[in-house]
C-alpha positions in Angstrom: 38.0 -28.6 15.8 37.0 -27.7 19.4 36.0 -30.0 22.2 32.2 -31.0 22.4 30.6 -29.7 25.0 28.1 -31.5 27.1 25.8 -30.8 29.5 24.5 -33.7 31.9 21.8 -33.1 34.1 20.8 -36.4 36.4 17.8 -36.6 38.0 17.4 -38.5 41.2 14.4 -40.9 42.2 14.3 -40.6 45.8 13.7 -37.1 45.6 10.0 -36.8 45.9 10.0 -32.3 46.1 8.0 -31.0 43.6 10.6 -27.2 42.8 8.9 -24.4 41.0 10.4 -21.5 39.4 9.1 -18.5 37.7 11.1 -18.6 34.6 10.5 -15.2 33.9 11.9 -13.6 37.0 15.2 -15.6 37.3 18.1 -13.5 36.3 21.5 -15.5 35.6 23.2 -16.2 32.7 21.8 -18.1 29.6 23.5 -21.0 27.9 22.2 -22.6 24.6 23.6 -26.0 24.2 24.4 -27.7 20.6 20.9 -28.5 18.8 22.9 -31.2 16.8 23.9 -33.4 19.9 21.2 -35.7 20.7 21.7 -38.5 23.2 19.7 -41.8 24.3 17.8 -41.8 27.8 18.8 -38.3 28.3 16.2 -35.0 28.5 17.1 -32.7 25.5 17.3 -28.8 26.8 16.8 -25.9 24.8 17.3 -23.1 27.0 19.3 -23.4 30.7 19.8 -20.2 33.2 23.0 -20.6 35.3 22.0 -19.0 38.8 25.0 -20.1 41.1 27.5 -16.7 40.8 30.9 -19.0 41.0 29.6 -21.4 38.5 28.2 -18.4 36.1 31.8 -17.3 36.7 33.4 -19.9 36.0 31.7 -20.3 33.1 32.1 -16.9 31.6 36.0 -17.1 32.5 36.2 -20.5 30.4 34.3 -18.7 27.1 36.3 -15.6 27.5 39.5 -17.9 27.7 38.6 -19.7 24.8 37.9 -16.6 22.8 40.9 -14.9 24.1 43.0 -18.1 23.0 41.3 -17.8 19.5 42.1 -14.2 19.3 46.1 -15.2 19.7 45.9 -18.0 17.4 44.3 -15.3 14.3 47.4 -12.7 15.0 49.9 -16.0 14.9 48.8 -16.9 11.5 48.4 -13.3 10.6 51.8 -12.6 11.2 53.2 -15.7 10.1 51.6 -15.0 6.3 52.7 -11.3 6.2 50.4 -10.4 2.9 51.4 -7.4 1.3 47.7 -5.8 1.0 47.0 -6.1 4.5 43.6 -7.7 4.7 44.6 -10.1 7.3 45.7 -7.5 9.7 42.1 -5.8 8.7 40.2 -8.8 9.6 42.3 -9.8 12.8 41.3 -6.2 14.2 38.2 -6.4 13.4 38.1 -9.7 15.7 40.0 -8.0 18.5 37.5 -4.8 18.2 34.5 -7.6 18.1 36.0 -9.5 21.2 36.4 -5.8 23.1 32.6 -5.0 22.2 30.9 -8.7 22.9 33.4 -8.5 26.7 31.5 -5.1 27.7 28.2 -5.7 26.4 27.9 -9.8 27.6 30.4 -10.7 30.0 30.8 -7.5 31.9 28.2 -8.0 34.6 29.2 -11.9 35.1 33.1 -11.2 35.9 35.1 -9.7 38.1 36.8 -6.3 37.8 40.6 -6.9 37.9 40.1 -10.1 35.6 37.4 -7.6 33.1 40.3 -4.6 33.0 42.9 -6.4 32.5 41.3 -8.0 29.6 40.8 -4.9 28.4 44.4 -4.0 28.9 45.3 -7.2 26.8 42.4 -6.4 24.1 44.1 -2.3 23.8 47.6 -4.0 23.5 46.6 -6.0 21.0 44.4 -4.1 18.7 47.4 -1.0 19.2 49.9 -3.7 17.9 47.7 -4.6 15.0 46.6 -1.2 13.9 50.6 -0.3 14.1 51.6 -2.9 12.0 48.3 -2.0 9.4 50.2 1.4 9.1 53.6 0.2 8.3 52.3 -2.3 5.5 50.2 0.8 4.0 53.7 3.0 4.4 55.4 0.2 3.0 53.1 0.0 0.0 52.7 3.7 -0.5 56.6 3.8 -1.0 56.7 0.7 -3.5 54.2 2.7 -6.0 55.9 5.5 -5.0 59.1 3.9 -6.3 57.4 2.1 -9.6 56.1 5.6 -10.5 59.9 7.3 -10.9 61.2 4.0 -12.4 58.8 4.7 -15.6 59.7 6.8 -18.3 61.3 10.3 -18.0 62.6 12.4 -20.5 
């Protein structure tokens, strides 16, 4: 399992500013903590909008990390099982093209350039290396029915 993640927000008393924001207007980036994690004395958040570009950044880089990470892990155990029939290798590239997809529609405007192309770099290396090895297992099983074919009976 992953590490919990917790968000703690502490207000301060001697603070005596009254802040208003028009939710409506702010543009940043969304986070929806855990609904299951409930703590004593705390305030319980629904929604909260990141507006501070090197912590949105940071935050994005950590997510994309941890999916990238994830996306490694799948091809490891992948290619450590080898199945004949390939459904692995089908469901690993369907990851890699769902990683590629969720990095240009949600993180593209909230990190930088070099770090979002080469990601993309990694992402095309990845998915070329999977669809590569897709076609040599179908090759590989073509040939074997090929061969069970000529082994039955002649005359």
């Amino acid at each position: 399992m992953g590490k919990e993640q917790r968000f703690l927000v502490v207000k301060t008393n001697d603070s005596k500013e009254i802040k208003y924001f028009e939710y409506d207007k702010i543009s940043g980036y969304n986070i929806k903590p855990n609904p299951n994690l409930k703590f004593q004395d705390a305030i319980n958040v629904n929604k909260m909008i990141l507006i501070n570009p090197s912590l949105i950044e940071k935050m994005v880089d950590k997510k994309v990390k941890r999916r990238f990470d994830y996306l490694i892990n799948l091809l490891s155990v992948v290619y450590e099982n080898d199945d004949e029939t390939g459904d692995g290798l089908e469901l690993a590239l369907n990851e890699a093209e769902k990683f590629r997809m969720e990095l240009i529609n949600k993180y593209k405007q909230y990190i930088n350039e070099e770090k979002y192309q080469l990601l993309m770099k990694k992402i095309a290396i990845l998915e070329d290396e999977l669809y590569l090895r897709m076609q040599f297992v179908m090759n590989k099983t073509n040939l074997l029915e090929k061969e069970e074919v000529k082994e039955g009976k002649t005359r």
